[in-house]
C-alpha positions in Angstrom: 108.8 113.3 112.4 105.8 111.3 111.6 104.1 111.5 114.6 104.9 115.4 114.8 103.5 116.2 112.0 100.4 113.5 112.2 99.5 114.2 116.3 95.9 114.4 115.6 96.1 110.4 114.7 97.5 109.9 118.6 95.7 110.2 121.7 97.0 110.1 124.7 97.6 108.9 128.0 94.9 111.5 129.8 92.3 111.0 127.4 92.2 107.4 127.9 92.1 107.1 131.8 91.4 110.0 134.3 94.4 108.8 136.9 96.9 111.4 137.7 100.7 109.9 136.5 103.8 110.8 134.9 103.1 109.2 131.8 100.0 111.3 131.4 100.7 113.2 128.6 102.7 110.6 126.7 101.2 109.4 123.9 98.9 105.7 124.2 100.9 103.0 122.7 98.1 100.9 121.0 97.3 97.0 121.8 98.9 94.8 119.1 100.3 91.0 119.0 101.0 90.3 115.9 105.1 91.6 115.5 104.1 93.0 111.9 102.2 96.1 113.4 104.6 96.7 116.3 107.0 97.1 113.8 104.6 99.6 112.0 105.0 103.4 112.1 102.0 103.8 114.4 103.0 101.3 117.4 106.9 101.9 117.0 107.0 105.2 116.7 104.4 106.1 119.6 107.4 104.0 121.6 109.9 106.0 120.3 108.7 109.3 120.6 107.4 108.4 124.4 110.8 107.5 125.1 112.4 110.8 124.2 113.3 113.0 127.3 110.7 115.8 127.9 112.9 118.7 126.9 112.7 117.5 123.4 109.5 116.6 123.5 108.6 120.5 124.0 109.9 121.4 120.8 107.2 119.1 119.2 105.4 122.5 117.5 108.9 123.4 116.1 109.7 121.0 113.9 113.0 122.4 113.3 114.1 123.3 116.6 112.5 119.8 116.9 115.3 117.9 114.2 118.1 119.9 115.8 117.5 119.1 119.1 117.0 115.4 118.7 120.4 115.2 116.1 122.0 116.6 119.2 120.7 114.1 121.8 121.4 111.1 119.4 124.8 112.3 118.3 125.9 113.2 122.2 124.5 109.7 123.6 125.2 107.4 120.6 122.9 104.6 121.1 124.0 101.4 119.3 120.6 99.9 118.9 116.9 100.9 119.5 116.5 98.5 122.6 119.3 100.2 124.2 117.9 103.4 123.6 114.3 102.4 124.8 116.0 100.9 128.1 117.5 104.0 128.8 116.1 105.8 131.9 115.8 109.6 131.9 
């Protein structure tokens, strides 16, 4: 929900490069090394949210069409730990 409600701290994909690709309108996941950010709000999340199938994703100006939709995808697919969920092709 953070990065819902907070999309004017994101950029993303387009904004940074002018190539044509199917992550275009994901949001940029920032450069970091040190694990402490990428465990941050800002880095993980950006992952997180990128990783959700684009149906959900357009529900993003509803948040509570938003929290229903994404209850039902995580309850239907049960993912066991975040890794599995961000290896997950969709």
């Amino acid at each position: 929900m953070f990065i819902v409600k907070n999309r004017h701290l994101f950029t993303s994909n387009e904004t940074i490069h002018n190539i044509d690709t199917r992550q275009k309108a994901d949001l940029h996941v920032p450069a970091a090394k040190l694990t402490k950010v990428q465990r941050g709000v800002y880095y993980s999340g950006t992952a997180l949210y990128n990783a959700l199938p684009k149906y959900i994703k357009g529900f993003a100006h509803n948040v509570k069409k938003l929290k229903q939709e994404l209850k039902r995808f995580l309850l239907e697919k049960s993912f066991y730990s975040v890794k599995e969920y961000l290896d997950k092709e969709w």
